[in-house]
Legacy VTK file of the C-alpha trace (Angstrom):
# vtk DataFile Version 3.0
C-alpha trace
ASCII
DATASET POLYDATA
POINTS 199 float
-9.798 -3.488 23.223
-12.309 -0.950 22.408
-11.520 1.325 25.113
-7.922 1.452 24.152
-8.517 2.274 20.564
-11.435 4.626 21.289
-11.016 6.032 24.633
-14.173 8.043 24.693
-15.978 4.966 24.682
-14.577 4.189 28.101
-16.819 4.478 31.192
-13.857 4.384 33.573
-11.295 7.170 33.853
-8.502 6.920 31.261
-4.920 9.203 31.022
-4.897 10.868 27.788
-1.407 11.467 28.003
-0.007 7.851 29.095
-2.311 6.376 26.380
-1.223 8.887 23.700
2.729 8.491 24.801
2.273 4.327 24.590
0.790 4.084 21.076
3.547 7.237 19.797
6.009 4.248 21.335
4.744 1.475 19.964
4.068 3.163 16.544
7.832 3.636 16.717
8.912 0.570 17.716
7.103 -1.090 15.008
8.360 1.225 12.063
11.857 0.968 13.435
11.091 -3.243 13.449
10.140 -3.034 9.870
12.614 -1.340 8.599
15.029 -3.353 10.051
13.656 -6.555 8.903
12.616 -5.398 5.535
15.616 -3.507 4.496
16.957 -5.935 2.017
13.250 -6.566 0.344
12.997 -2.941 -0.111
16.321 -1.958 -1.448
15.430 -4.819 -4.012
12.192 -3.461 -4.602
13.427 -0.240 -5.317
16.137 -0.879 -7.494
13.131 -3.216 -9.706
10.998 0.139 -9.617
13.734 2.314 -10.154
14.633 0.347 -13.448
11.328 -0.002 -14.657
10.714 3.906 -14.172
14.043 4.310 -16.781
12.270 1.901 -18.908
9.123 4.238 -19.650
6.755 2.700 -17.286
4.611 4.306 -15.162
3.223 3.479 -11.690
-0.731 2.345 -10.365
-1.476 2.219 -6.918
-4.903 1.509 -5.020
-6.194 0.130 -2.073
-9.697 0.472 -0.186
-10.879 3.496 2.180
-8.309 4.226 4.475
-5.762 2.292 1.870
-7.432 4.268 -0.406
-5.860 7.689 0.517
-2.208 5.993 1.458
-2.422 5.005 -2.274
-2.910 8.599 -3.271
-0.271 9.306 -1.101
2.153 6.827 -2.854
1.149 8.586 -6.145
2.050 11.654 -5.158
4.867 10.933 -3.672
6.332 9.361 -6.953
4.605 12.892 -8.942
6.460 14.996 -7.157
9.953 13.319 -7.575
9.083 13.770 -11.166
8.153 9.995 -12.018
5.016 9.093 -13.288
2.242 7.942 -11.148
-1.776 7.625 -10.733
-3.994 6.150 -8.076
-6.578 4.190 -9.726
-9.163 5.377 -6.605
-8.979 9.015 -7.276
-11.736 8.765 -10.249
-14.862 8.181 -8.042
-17.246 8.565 -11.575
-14.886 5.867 -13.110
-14.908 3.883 -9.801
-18.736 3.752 -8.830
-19.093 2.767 -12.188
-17.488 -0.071 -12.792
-18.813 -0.997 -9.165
-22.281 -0.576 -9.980
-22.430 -1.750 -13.727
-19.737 -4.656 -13.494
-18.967 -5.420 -9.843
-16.748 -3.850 -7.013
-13.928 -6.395 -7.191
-13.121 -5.254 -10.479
-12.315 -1.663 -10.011
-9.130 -1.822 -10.229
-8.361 -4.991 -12.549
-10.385 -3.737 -15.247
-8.207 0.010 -15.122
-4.854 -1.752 -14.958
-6.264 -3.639 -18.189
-6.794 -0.479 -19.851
-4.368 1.952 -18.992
-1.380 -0.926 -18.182
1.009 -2.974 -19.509
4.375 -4.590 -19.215
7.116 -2.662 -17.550
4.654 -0.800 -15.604
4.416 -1.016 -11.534
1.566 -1.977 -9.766
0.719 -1.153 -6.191
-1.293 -2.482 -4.119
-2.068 -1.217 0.074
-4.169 -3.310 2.101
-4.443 -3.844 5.772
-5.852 -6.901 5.538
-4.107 -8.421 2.640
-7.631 -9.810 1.619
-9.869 -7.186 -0.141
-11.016 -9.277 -3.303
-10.513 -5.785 -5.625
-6.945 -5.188 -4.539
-6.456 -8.923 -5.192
-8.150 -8.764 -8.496
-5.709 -5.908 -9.177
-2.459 -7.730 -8.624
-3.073 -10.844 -10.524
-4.311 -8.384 -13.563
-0.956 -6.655 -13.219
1.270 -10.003 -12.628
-0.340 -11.318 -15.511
0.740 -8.341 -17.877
4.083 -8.527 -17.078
3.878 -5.541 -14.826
6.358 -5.004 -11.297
3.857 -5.853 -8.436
3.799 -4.532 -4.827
2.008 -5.191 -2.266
2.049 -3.687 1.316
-0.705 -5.546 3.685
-0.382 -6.097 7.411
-0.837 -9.145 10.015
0.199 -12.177 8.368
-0.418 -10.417 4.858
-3.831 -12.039 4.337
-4.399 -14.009 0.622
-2.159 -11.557 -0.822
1.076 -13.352 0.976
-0.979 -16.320 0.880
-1.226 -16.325 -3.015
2.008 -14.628 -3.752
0.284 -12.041 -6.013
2.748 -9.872 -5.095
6.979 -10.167 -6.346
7.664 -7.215 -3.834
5.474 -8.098 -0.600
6.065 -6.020 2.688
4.142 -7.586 5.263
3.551 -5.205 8.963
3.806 -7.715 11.865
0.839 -6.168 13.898
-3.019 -6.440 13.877
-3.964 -2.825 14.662
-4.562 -1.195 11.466
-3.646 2.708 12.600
-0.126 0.638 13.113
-0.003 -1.080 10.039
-1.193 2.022 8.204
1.768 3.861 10.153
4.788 1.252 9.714
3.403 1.496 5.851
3.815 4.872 5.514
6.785 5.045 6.779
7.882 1.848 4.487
6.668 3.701 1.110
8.259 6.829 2.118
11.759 5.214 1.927
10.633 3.349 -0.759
9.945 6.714 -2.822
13.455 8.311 -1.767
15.371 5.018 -2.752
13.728 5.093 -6.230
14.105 8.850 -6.944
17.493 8.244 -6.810
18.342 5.545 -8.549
15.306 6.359 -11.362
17.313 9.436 -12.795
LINES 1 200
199 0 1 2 3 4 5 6 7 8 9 10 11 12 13 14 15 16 17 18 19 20 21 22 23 24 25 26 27 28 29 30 31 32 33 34 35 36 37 38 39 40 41 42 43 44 45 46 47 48 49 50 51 52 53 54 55 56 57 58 59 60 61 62 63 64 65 66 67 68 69 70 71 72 73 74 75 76 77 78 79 80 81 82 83 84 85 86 87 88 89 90 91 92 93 94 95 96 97 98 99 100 101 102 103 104 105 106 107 108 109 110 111 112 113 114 115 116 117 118 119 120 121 122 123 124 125 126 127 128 129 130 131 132 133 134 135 136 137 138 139 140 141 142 143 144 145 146 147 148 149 150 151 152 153 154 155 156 157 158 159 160 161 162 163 164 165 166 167 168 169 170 171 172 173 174 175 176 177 178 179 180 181 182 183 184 185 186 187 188 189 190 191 192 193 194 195 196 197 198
């Protein structure tokens, strides 16, 4: 397994190419899957986002390192059709310390407290669908009223598990560089479908 994610950890010869043209193929398979399978969830979701965007609210994501960054990604996404959005990651002074002085799996519950409230969208990226924060984050949201999303992968971890999220898209794989793919390519329609329906 190790070889085939990292291939110059391999001692025995390995064909860039082949390797590169099997995971371009299966990343495409697997976004194709999803989309297919989750069309009907995420024409729902939108049309909840879209409608709470007309309403005046405004739209938190987050998620952990890698997640981290597809979180700012959602943001701006949503920012640059116009609609309000902020990644509750991006404020690493605000972050570290609320990690340091209250405790990590608060980071994000304790800034959807304070800068949240009903109407507003929550969501939440996770590979696992088990980081305690991201958790944290989606019951604080679900319990002020607030749309919740969540995007994990596998079998969608404690977040499916707990149903913390109304809007849940699950990826059916356990590599996350395909998880993170089929997600990105799951927000991205997600962002066109609200910008026009939000106007």
């Amino acid at each position: 397994m190790t070889g085939t994610l990292y291939p110059f950890l391999r001692r025995d010869p390995l064909d860039l190419t082949v390797s590169t043209a099997e995971k371009a193929l299966e990343s495409l398979e697997l976004r194709r899957r999803v989309l297919d399978e989750l069309e009907a969830p995420l024409v729902a979701c939108a049309a909840a986002v879209a409608a709470a965007f007309r309403a005046g609210g405004r739209l938190f994501t987050f998620g952990n390192g890698g997640s981290s960054t597809d979180a700012r990604s959602v943001a701006a996404l949503f920012t640059g059709r116009g609609l309000p959005a902020v990644s509750l990651a991006c404020d690493s002074a605000l972050v570290t310390a609320l990690g340091n002085d209250i405790g990590f799996d608060v980071v994000f519950a304790r800034q959807l407290a304070a800068l949240g409230g009903a109407g507003d969208i929550a969501c939440a990226l996770s590979t696992s669908g088990g980081s305690a924060n991201v958790l944290s984050g989606l019951a604080q949201a679900g319990s002020q009223g607030m749309v919740t999303i969540g995007f994990a992968g596998s079998g969608g971890g404690r977040m499916a598990e707990e149903r913390l999220a109304e809007h849940l898209f699950v990826v059916p794989s356990s590599s996350v560089h395909r998880i993170q793919e089929a997600q990105a390519t799951l927000y991205h329609v997600l962002a066109v479908l609200v910008s026009a329906d939000a106007g």
